[in-house]
Short mmCIF file of the C-alpha atoms (twelve columns), coordinates in Angstrom:
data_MODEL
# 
_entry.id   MODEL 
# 
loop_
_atom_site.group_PDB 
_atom_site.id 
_atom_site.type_symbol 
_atom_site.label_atom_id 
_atom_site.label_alt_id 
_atom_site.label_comp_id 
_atom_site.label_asym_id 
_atom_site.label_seq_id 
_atom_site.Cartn_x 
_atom_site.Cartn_y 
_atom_site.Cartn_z 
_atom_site.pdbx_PDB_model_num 
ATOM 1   C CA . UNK A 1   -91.475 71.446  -320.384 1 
ATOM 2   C CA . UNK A 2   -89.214 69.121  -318.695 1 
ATOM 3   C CA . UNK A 3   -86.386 70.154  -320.801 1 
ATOM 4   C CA . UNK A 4   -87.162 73.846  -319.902 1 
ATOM 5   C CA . UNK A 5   -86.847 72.865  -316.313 1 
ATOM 6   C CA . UNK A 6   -83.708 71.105  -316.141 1 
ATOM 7   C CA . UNK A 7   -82.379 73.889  -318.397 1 
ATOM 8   C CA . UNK A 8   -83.553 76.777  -316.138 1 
ATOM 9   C CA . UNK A 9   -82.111 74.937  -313.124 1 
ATOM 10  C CA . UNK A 10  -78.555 74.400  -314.563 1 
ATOM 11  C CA . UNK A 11  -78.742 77.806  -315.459 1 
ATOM 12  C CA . UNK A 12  -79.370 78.833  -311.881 1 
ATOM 13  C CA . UNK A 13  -76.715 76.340  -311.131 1 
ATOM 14  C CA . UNK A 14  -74.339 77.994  -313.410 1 
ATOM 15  C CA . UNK A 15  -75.271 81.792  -312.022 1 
ATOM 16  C CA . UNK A 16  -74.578 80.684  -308.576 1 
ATOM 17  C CA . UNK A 17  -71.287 79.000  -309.738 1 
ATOM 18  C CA . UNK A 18  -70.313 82.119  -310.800 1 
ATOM 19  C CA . UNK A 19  -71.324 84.176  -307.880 1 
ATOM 20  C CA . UNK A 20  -69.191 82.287  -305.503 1 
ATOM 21  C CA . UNK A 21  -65.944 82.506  -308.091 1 
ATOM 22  C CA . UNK A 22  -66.195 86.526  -308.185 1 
ATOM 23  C CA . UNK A 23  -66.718 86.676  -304.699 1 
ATOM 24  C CA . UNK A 24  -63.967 85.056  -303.772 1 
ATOM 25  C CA . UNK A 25  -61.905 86.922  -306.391 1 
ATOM 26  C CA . UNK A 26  -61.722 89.508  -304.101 1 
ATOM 27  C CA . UNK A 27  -58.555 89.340  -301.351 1 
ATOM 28  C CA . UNK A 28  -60.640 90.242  -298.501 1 
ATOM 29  C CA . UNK A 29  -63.064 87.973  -298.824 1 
ATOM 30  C CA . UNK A 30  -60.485 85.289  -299.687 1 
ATOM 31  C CA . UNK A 31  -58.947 86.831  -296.562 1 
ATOM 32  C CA . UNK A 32  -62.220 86.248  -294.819 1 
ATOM 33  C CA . UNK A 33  -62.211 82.691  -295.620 1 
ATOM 34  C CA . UNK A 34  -59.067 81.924  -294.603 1 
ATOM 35  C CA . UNK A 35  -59.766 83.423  -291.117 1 
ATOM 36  C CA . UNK A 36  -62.273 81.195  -290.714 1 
ATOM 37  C CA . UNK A 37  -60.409 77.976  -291.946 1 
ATOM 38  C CA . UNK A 38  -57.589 78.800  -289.580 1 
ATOM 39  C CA . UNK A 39  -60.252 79.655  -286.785 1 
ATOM 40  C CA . UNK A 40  -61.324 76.208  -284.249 1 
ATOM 41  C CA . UNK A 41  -64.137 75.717  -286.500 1 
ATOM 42  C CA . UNK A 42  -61.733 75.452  -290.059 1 
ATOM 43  C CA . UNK A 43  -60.268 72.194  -291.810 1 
ATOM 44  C CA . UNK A 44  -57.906 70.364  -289.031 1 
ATOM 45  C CA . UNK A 45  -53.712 70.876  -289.549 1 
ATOM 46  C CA . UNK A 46  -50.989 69.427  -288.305 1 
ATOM 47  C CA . UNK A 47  -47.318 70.485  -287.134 1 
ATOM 48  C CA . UNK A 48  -43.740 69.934  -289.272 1 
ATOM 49  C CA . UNK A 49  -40.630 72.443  -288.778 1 
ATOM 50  C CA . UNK A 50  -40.004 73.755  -292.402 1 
ATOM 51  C CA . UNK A 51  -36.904 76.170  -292.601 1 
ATOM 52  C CA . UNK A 52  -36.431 75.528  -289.008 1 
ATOM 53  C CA . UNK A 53  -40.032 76.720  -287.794 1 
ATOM 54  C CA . UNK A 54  -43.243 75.508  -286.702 1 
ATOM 55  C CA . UNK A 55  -45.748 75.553  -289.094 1 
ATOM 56  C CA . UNK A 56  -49.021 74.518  -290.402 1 
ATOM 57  C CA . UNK A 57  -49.809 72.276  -293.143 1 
ATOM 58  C CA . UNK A 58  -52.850 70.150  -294.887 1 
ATOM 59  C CA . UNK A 59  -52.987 68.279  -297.751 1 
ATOM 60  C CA . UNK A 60  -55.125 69.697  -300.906 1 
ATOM 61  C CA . UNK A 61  -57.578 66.446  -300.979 1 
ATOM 62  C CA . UNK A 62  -58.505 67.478  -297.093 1 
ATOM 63  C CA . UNK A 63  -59.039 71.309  -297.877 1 
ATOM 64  C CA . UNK A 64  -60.803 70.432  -300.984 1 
ATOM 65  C CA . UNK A 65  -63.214 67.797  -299.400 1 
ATOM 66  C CA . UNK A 66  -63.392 70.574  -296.526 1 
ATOM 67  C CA . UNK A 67  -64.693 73.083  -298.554 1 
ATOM 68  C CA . UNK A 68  -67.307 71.163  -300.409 1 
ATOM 69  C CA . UNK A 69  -68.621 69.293  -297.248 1 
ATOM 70  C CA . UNK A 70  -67.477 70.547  -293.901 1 
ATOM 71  C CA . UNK A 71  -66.926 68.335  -290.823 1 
ATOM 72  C CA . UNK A 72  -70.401 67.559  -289.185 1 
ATOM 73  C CA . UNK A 73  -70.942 70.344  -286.165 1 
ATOM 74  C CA . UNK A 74  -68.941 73.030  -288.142 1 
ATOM 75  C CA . UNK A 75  -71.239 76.843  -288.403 1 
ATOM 76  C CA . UNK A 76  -70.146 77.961  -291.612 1 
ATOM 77  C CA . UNK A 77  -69.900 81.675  -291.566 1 
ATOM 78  C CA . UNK A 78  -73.152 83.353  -292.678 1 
ATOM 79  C CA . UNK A 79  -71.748 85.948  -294.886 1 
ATOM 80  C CA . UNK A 80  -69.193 84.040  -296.740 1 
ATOM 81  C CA . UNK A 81  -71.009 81.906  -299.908 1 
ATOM 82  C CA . UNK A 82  -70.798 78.170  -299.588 1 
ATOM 83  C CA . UNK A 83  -69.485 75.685  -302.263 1 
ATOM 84  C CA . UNK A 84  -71.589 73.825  -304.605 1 
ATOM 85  C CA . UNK A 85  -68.523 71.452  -306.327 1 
ATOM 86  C CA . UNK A 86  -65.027 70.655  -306.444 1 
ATOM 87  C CA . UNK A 87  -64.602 72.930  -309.093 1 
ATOM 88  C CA . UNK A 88  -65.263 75.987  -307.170 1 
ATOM 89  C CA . UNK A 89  -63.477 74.891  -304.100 1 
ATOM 90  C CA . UNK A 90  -60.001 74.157  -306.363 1 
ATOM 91  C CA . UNK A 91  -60.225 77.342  -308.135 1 
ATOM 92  C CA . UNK A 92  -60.283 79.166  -304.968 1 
ATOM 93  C CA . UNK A 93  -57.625 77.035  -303.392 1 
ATOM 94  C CA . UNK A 94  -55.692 77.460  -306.369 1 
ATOM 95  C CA . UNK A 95  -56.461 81.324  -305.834 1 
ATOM 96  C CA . UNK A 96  -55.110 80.608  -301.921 1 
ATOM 97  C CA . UNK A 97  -51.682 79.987  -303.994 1 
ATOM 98  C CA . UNK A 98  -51.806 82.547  -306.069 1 
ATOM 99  C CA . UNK A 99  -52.230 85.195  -303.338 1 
ATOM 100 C CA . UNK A 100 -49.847 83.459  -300.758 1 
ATOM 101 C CA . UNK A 101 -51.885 82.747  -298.273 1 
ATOM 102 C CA . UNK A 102 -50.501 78.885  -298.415 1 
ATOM 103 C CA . UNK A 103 -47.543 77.628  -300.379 1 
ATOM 104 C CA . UNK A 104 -47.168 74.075  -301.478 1 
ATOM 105 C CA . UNK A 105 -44.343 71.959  -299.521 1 
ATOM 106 C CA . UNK A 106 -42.487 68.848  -300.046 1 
ATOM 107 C CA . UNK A 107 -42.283 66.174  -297.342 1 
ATOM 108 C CA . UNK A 108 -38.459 65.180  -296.227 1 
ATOM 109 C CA . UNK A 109 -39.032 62.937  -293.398 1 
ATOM 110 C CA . UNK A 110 -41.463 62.485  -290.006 1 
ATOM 111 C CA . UNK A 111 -42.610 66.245  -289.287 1 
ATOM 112 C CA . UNK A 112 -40.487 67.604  -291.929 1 
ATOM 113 C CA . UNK A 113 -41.111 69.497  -294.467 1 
ATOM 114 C CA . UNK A 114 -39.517 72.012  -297.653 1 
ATOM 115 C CA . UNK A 115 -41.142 74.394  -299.444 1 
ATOM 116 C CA . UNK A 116 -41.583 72.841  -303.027 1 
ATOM 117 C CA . UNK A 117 -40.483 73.895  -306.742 1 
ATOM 118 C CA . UNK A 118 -43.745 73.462  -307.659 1 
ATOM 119 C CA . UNK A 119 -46.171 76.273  -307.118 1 
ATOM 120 C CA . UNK A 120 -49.549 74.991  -309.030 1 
ATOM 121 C CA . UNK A 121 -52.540 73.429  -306.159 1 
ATOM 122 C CA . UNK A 122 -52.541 69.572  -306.541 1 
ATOM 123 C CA . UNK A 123 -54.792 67.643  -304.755 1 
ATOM 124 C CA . UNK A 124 -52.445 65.933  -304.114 1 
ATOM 125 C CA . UNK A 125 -49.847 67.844  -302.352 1 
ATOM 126 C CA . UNK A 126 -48.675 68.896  -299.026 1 
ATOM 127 C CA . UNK A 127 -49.526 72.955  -298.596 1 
ATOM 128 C CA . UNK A 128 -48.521 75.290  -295.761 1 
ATOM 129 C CA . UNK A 129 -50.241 77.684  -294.194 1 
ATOM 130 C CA . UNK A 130 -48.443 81.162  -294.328 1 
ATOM 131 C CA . UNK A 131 -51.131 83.036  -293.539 1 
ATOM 132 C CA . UNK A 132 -51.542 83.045  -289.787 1 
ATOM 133 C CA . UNK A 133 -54.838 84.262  -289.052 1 
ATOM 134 C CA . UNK A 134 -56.879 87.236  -287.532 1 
ATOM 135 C CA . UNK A 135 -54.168 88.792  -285.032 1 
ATOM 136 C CA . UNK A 136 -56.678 91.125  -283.772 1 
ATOM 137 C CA . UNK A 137 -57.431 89.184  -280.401 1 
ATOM 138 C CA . UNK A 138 -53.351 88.041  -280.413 1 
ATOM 139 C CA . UNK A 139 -52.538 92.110  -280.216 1 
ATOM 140 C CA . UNK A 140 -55.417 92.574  -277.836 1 
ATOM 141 C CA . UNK A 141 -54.026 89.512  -275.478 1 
ATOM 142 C CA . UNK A 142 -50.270 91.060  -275.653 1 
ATOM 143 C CA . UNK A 143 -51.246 94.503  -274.730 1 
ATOM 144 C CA . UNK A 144 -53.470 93.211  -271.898 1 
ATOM 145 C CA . UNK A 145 -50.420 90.816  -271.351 1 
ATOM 146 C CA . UNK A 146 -47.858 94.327  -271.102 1 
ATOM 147 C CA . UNK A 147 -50.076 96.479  -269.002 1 
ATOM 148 C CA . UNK A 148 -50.774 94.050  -266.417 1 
ATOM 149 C CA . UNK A 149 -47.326 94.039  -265.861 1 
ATOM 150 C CA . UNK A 150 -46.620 97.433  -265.555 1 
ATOM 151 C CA . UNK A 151 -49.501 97.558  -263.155 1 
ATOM 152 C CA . UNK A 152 -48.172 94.698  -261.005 1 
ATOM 153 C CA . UNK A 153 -44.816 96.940  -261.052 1 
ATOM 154 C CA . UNK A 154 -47.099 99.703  -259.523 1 
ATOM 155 C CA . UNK A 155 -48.403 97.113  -256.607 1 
ATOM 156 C CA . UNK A 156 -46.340 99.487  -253.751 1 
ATOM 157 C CA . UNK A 157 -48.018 102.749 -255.092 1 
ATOM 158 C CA . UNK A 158 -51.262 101.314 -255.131 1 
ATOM 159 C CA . UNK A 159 -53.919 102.640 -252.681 1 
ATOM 160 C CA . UNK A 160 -54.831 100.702 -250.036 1 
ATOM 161 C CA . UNK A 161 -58.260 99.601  -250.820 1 
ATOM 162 C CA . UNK A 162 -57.032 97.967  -254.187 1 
ATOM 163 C CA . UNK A 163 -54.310 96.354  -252.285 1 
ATOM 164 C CA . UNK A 164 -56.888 95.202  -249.752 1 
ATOM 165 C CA . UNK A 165 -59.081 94.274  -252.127 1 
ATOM 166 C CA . UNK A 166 -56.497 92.146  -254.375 1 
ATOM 167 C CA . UNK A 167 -55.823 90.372  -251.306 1 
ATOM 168 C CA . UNK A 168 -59.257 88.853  -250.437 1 
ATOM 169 C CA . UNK A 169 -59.757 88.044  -254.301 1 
ATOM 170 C CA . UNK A 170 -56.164 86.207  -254.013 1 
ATOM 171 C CA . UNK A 171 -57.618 84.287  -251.047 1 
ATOM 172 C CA . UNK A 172 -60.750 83.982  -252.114 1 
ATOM 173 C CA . UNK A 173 -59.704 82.450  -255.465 1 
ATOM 174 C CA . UNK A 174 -56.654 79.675  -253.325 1 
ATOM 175 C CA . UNK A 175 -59.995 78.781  -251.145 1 
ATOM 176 C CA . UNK A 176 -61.820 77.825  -254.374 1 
ATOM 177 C CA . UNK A 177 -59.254 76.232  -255.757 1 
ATOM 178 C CA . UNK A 178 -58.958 73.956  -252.856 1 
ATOM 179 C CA . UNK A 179 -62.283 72.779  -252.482 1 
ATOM 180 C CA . UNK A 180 -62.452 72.341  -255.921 1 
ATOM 181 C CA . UNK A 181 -60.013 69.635  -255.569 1 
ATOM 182 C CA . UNK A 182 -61.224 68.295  -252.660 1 
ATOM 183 C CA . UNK A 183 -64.624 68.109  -253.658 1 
ATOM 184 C CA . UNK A 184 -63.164 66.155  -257.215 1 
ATOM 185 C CA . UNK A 185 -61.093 64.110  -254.721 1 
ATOM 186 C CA . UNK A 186 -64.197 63.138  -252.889 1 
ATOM 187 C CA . UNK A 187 -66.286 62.578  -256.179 1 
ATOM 188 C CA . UNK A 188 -64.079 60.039  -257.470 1 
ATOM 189 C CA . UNK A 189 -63.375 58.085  -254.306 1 
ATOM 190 C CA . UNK A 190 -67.010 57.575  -253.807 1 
ATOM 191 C CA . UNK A 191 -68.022 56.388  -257.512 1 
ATOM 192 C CA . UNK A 192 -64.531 54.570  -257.206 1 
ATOM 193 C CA . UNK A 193 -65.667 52.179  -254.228 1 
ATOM 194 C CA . UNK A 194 -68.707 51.781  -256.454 1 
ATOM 195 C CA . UNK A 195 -66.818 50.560  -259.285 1 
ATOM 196 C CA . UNK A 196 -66.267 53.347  -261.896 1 
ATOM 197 C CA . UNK A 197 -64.161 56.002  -262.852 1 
ATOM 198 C CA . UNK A 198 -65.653 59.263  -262.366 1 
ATOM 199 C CA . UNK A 199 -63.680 62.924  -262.939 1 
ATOM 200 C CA . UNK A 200 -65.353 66.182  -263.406 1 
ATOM 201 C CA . UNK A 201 -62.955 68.362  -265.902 1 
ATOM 202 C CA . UNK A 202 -60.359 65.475  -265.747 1 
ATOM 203 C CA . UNK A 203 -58.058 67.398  -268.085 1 
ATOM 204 C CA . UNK A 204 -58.383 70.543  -265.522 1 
ATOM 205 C CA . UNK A 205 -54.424 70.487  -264.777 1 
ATOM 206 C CA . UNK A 206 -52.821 68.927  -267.821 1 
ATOM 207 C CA . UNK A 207 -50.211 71.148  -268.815 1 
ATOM 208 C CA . UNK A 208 -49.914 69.810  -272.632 1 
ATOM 209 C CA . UNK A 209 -53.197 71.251  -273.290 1 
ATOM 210 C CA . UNK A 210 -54.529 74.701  -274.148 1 
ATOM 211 C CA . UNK A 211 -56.962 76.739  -271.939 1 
ATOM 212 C CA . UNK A 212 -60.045 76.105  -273.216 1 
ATOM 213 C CA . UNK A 213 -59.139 72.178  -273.834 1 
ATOM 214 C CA . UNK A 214 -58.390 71.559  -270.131 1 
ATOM 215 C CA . UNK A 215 -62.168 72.199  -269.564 1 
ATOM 216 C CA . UNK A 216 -62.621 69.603  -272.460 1 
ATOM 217 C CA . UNK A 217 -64.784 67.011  -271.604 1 
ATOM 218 C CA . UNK A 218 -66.399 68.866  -268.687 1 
ATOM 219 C CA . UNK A 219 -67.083 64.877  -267.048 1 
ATOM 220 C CA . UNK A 220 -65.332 61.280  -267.520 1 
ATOM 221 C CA . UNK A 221 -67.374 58.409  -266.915 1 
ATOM 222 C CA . UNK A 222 -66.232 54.448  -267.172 1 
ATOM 223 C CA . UNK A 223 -66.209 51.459  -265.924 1 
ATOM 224 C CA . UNK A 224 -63.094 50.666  -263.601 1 
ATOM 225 C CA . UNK A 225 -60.799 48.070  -264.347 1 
ATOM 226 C CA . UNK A 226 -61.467 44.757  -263.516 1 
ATOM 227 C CA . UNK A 227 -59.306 43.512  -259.843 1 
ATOM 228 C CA . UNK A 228 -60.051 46.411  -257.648 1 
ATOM 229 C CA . UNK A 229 -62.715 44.804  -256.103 1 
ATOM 230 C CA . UNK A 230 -60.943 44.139  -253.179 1 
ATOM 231 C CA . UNK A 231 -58.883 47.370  -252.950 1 
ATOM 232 C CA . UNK A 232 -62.436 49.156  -253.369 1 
ATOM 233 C CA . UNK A 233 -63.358 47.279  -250.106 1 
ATOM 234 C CA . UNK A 234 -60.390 48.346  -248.246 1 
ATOM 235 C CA . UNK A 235 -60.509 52.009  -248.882 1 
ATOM 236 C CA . UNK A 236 -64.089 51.931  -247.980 1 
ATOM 237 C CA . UNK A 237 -63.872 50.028  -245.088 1 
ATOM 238 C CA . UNK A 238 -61.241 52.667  -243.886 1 
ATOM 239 C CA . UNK A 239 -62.746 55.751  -244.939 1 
ATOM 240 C CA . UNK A 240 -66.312 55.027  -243.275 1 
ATOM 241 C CA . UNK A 241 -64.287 53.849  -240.337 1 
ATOM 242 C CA . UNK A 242 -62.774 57.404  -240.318 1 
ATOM 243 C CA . UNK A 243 -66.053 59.306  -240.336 1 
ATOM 244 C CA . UNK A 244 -67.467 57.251  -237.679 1 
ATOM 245 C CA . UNK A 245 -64.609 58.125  -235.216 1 
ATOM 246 C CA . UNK A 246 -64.797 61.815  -236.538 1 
ATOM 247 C CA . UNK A 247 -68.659 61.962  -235.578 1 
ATOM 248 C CA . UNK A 248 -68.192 60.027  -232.236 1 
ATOM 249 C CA . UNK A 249 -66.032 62.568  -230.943 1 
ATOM 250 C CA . UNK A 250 -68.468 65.657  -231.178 1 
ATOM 251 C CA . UNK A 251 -65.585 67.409  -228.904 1 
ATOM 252 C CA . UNK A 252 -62.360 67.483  -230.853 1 
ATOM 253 C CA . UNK A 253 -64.767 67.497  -233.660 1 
ATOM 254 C CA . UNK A 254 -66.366 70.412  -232.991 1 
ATOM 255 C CA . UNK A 255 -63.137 72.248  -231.871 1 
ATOM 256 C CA . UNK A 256 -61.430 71.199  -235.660 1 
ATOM 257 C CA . UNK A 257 -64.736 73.317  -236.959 1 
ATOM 258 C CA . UNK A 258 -63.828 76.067  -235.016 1 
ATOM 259 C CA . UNK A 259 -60.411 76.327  -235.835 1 
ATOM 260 C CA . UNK A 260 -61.175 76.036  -239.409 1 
ATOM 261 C CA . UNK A 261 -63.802 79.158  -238.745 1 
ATOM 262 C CA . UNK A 262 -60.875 81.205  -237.393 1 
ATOM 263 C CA . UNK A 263 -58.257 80.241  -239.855 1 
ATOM 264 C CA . UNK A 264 -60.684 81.758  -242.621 1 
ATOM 265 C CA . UNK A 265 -60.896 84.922  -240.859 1 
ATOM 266 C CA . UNK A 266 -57.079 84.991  -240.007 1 
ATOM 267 C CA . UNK A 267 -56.732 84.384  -243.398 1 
ATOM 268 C CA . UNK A 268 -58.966 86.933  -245.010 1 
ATOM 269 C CA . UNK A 269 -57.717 89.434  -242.062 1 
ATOM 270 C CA . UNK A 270 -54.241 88.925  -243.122 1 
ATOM 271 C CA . UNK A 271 -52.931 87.972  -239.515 1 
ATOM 272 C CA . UNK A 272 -52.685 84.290  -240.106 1 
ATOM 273 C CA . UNK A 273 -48.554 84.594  -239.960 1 
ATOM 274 C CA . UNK A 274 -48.191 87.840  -238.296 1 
ATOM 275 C CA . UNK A 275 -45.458 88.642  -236.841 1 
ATOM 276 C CA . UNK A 276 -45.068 92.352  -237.068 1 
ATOM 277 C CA . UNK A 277 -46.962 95.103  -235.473 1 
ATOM 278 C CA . UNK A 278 -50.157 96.909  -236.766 1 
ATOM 279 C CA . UNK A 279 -47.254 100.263 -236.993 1 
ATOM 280 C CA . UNK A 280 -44.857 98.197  -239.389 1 
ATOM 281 C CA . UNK A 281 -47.685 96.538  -241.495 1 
ATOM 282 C CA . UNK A 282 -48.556 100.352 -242.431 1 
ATOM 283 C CA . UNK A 283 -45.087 101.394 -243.069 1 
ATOM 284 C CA . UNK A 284 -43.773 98.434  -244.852 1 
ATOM 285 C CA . UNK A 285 -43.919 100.275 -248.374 1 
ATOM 286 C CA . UNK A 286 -41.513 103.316 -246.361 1 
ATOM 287 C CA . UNK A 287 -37.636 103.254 -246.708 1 
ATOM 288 C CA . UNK A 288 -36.420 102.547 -243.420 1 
ATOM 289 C CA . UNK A 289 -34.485 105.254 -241.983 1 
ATOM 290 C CA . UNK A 290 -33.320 105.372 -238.607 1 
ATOM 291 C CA . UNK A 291 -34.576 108.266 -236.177 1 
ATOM 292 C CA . UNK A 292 -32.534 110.708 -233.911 1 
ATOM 293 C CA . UNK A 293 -33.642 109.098 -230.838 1 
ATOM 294 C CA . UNK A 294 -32.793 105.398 -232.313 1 
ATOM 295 C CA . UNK A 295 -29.299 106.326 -232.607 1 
ATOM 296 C CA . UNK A 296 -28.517 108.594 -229.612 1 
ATOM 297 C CA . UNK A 297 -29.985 105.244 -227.776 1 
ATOM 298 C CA . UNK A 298 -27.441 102.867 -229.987 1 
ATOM 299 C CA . UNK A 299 -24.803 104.901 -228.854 1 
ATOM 300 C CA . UNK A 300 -25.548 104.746 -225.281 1 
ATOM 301 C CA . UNK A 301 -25.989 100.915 -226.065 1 
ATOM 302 C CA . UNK A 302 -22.524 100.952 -227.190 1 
ATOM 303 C CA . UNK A 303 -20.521 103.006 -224.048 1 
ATOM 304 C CA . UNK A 304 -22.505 100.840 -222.034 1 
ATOM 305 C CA . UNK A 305 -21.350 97.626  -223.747 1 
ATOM 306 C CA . UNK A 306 -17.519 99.172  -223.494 1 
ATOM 307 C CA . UNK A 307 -18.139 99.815  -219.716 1 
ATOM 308 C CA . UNK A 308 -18.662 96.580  -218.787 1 
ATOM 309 C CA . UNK A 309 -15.917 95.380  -220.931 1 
ATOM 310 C CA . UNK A 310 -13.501 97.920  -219.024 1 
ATOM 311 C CA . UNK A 311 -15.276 96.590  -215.767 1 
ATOM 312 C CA . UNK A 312 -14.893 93.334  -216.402 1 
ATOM 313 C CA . UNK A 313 -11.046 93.871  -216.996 1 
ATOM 314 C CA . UNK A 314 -10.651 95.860  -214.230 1 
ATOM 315 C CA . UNK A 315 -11.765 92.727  -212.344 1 
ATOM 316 C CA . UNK A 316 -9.092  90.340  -213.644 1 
ATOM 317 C CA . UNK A 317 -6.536  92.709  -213.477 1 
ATOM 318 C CA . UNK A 318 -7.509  93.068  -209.609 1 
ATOM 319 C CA . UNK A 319 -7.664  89.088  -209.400 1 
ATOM 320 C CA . UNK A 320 -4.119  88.507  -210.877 1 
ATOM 321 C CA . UNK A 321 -2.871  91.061  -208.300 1 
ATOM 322 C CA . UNK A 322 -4.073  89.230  -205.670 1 
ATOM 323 C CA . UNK A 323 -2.837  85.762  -206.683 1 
ATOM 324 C CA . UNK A 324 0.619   87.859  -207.111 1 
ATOM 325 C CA . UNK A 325 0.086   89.360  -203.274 1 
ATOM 326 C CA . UNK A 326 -0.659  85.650  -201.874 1 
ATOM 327 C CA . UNK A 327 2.099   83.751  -203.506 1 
ATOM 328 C CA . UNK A 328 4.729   86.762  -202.255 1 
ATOM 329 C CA . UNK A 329 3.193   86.312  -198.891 1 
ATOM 330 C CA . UNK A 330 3.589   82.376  -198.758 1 
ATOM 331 C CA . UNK A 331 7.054   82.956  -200.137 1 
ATOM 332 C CA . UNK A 332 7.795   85.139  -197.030 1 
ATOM 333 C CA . UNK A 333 6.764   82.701  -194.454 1 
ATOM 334 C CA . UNK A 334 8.190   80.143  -195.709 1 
ATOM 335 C CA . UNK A 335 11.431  81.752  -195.872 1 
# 
């Protein structure tokens, strides 16, 4: 019986060995797998410039040892079959070669690489990604990316409650953004002066990282370096200082409150740096084109301008006369 047992099971074994192989004979589902090993959740890569581009590359150990045992964390996908050896998981990355989805690659130097003579899947070579994924969401993200623009091109067409509208979202999302940093600002300083470093999304505005890893970890928590004690002391001793004088003086305080209340509504009214009339603010998407009445006045403008200028030489040709008259008439008495 025992011998039945262990022979029914390897037979199993076996049946299920060769379920996974013709499954992933097929392209698409090979295809399938390799969408989700170049997805967040697929064996880790790094960068090298082969033939003078960035690429992709692993070594055969990792994407072996990946496909028998994934990382801990990793949601395998439900309908692709998982791997019981590291039999199955070579065949089908020597399949991955086959097909060209990866090609094997020589190393040449630090984050170089060539594409190698040798096509057959080693463990222990150096392979390259050349297939680059589901592109679905990439052509979805450029066409988003293409329209927006046009539509932004469109912004002095637009009708006025979308432009009004854009506006208080604009302002609306600078306001958040500022007392998001203030209120991080404010966060740290206080767990500071108690003697640890404290950020909330510290990677929020690091420009090496992607989008979703700036919000990666969403808090930072340690200890503070030892010999801030004093400088701890210092900032606290000033900044309580501050708010005490700010609440003793419940009339300029009280008045900065205020102000702040009517720079929001300036703000969200639009009138905070007006300088143009209610008249212009409508027109300002019209060519401006000079009426009938504009220029008949700009010409009057102008013969006035000339009128004094004839006036006013008129007036110095009358005052060199008369210095001419007086010297003549000292001349003559003198005489």
């Amino acid at each position: 019986d025992e011998s039945r047992r262990i022979l029914t099971m390897a037979t199993v074994d076996a049946q299920q060995v060769d379920e996974t192989l013709v499954f992933y004979e097929d392209q698409e589902n090979l295809k399938k797998l390799c969408n989700f090993l170049r997805s967040n959740e697929g064996v880790p890569v790094r960068e090298a410039i082969e033939m003078d581009k960035r690429v992709y590359y692993l070594k055969g150990e990792k994407l072996v040892n990946f496909l028998v045992e994934p990382k801990k964390g990793t949601k395998w996908p439900s309908n692709l079959p998982r791997f019981e050896n590291r039999t199955q998981a070579i065949a089908v990355a020597k399949d991955l070669c086959t097909y060209g989805f990866v090609h094997r690659s020589e190393k040449r130097g630090k984050g170089q690489l060539a594409v190698s003579r040798v096509r057959d899947f080693d463990e222990a070579g150096y392979f390259t990604w050349m297939y680059e994924g589901d592109k679905t969401f990439s052509h979805l993200m450029t066409t988003a990316l293409v329209v927006g623009f046009l539509f932004c091109t469109c912004f002095p067409i637009w009708p006025n409650f979308l432009k009004v509208f854009v506006w208080y979202m604009s302002v609306t999302l600078l306001i958040f953004i500022f007392f998001l940093v203030t209120a991080r600002a404010l966060a740290f300083l206080f767990v500071w002066m108690a003697g640890y470093d404290f950020w909330f999304l510290p990677n929020l505005f690091d420009e090496t990282l992607s989008f979703t890893d700036s919000f990666k970890p969403v808090i930072y928590f340690e200890k503070s370096k030892p010999g801030q004690f004093m400088y701890r002391i210092g900032v606290a001793v000033a900044f309580f200082s501050f708010c005490y004088w700010a609440v003793t003086q419940p009339s300029e305080f009280d008045g900065f409150v205020a102000a702040q209340g009517d720079f929001l509504k300036d703000l969200y009214a639009g009138t905070l740096l007006s300088d143009m009339s209610q008249k212009d603010k409508e027109n300002i998407d019209k060519p401006k084109v000079q009426s009938l009445e504009d220029l008949l006045t700009k010409l009057d403008e102008e013969e006035e301008e000339e009128e004094k200028m004839l006036s006013e030489e008129e007036k110095l040709d009358s005052l060199l006369e008369n210095l001419v008259d007086e010297e003549e008439e000292i001349d003559e008495e003198e005489e």
